[in-house]
N, C-alpha and C positions, 0 to 999 in steps of 0.2 A: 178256894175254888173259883174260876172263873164262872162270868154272866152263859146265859145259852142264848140268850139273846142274841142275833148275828150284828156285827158293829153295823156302825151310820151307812159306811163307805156300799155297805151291799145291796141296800135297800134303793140308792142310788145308780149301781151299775145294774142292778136286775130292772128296774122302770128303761134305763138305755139301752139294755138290750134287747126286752122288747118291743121299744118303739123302733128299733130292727130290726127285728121280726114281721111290727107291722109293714113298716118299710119294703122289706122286702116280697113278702106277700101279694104288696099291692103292685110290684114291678114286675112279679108273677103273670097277676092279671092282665097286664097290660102286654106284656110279652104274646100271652097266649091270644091276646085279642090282634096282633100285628099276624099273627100264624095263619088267623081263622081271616083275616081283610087279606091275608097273601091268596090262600086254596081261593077264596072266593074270585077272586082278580086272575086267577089259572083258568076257572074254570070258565070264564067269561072269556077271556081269549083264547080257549078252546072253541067256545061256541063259534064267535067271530071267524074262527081259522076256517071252521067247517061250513059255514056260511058263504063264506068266499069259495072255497072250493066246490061248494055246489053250485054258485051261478057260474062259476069259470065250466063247467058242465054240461049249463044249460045252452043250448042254441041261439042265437042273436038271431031276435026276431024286429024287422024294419016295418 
C-alpha cells in the first residue's frame, strides 16, 4: 500500500501557489486603489469644469 502522506513535490507547489495568491491579492488592491485616484481625479475635474463655467457667466466687472 502506498504512504497517504502527499509527496515532497506538493508541499512545495502549494506554498507557490499561494504566494500567488498573495501576489495576486495585493495587485488587486492596488488595482482597486488606481480606480478609486481615477473617480476621485473625475470628480475634481468636474468641479474645475463647473467652476469655469460659472465665472464665464458671471459679468466682467472693471
Amino acid at each position: 500500500m502506498g504512504s497517504s502522506a502527499p509527496p515532497p513535490e506538493y508541499d512545495d507547489g502549494m506554498a507557490a501557489a499561494r504566494a500567488r495568491l498573495a501576489a495576486l491579492a495585493r495587485a488587486r488592491e492596488e488595482v482597486a486603489g488606481w480606480r478609486d485616484d481615477d473617480r476621485a481625479a473625475q470628480r475634481r475635474a468636474r468641479l474645475f469644469d463647473d467652476l469655469v463655467e460659472e465665472f464665464g457667466r458671471q459679468q466682467e466687472t472693471t
